[in-house]
N, C-alpha and C positions, 0 to 999 in steps of 0.2 A: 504494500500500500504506500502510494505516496504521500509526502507531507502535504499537508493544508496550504493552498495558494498566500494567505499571511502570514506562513512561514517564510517568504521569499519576499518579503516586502523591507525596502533599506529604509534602516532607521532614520538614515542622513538625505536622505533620498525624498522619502512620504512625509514629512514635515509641510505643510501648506505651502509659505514662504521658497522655501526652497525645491519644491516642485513647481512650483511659479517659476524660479529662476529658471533652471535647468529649460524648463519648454520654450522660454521666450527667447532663452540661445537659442535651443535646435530648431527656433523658426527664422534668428536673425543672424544666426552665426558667430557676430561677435555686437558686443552694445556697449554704449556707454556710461554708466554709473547713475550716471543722472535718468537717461530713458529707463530703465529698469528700473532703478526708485519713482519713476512717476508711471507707469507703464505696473508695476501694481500695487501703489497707494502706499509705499513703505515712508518710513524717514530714513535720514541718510544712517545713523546708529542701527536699528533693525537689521537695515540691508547691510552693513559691514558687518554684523556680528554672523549674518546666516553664509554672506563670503567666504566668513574666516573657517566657519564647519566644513564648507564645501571645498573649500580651498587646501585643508587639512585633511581630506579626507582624497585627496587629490580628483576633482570633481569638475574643476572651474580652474584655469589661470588668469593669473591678472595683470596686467600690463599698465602701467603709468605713463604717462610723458604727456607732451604739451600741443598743442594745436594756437601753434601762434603764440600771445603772450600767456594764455589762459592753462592751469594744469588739467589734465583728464585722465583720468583712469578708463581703461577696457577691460573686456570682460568676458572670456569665450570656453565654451565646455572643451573638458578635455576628450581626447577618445574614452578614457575611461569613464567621463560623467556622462557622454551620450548612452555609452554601453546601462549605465545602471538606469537610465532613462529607462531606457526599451528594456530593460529587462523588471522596472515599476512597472512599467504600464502593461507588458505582457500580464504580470501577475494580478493586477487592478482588472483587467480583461478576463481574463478564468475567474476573479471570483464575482465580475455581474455575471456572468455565465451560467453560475452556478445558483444563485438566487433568482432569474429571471425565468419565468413563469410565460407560457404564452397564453395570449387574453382569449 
């Protein structure tokens, strides 16, 4: 018997915040600090502290530098934080699978 599809769900990963992160890379690629914090209603504290999980968990890289005179941070999933992407949402997928009922 296999394990329960919530057994495959990453801690670092299924967090709201940081599922939010993760999908608005794999739709943009790479973003800048600022559209991400306004793109899903964070403050800029929030979104550094859920960075820093992602970032340590090696999830997300981060890139600094400047655009003219102004400083900017970027922001882009790693292969390995796309990989745990798809492998949430695979498992978020089995388990409405599993609960869904035809009407």
């Amino acid at each position: 018997m296999s394990a329960h599809p919530v057994s495959r769900l990453d801690n670092v990963v299924h967090q709201r915040v940081r599922l939010g992160i993760l999908t608005v890379l794999e739709e943009a690629g790479r973003a800048e600090f600022t559209y991400l914090r306004d793109a899903l209603g964070l403050t800029d504290g929030n979104l550094s502290r859920n960075l820093t999980v992602l970032g340590r968990a090696g999830y997300v890289a981060i890139e600094k530098g400047r655009d003219g005179r102004r400083p900017r941070t970027w922001v882009s999933a790693t292969d390995a934080g796309r990989a745990a992407l798809g492998a949430e949402l695979r498992a978020l997928r089995e388990l409405l699978d599993g609960i869904e009922t035809d009407d």
